[in-house]
C-alpha angles and dihedrals in degrees: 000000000000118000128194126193127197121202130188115198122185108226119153131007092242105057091012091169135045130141138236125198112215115187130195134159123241123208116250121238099242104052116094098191078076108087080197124059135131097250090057097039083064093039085053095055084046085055096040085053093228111178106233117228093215120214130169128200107206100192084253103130102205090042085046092054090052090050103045079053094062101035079060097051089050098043076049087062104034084059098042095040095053089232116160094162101084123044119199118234122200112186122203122219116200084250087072125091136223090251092066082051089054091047101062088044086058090050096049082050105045092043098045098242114172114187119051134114146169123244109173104316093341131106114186125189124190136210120246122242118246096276109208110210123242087259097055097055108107108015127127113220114206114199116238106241112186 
């Protein structure tokens, strides 16, 4: 499967939008000789025993706000939490639209999000593991005992 991305920057005020066409291949999902590919990413989660967070998006557009609301509120804590144990699930029905699809990629974006993908109708996100900064590698924390 052959994917293409195009990318607009913004650069200079003169010339603010060009594109660049960036091309890589993707596994299908039926080839074995792959170690990635969407069925065993899933397979994976199943072995892991990672508990799945469920949402539906009807195609309803004032119960998919709500949703999309919520699904934003629970990515927010899987990330902040440093919880890698529940993935978050959001299944697509054909009475979505692209837009909802676009919604939840803004939100990975605005909100910084780094682990999510697609596999089907399905959108996962995945919560970040605690990150320790440069300057606390390495340093032994004592606990203050009065």
């Amino acid at each position: 499967m052959l994917v293409i991305l195009f990318v607009k920057r913004v650069d200079d005020i003169a010339n603010p939008f060009y594109e660049r066409v960036f091309r890589f291949s993707l596994p299908a999902d039926d080839n074995s000789t792959y170690s990635f590919s969407g069925k065993k990413m899933v397979e994976g989660l199943r072995q892991q025993h990672k508990k799945f967070i469920q949402f539906n998006l009807t195609g309803d557009s004032l119960e998919d706000e709500k949703e999309i609301y919520v699904i934003r509120i629970e990515a927010l804590k899987l990330k902040y939490t440093g919880d890698t144990i529940h993935v978050i699930k959001v299944h697509f029905t054909n009475e979505n639209t692209y837009g909802d699809f676009i919604q939840l990629i803004n939100i990975m974006h605005k909100d910084k999000h780094c682990c999510y993908t697609i596999y089907e109708d399905d959108f996962y996100i995945f919560g970040e593991p605690p990150t320790t900064s440069q300057a606390d590698v390495g340093k032994i924390i004592v606990p203050l005992s009065l």
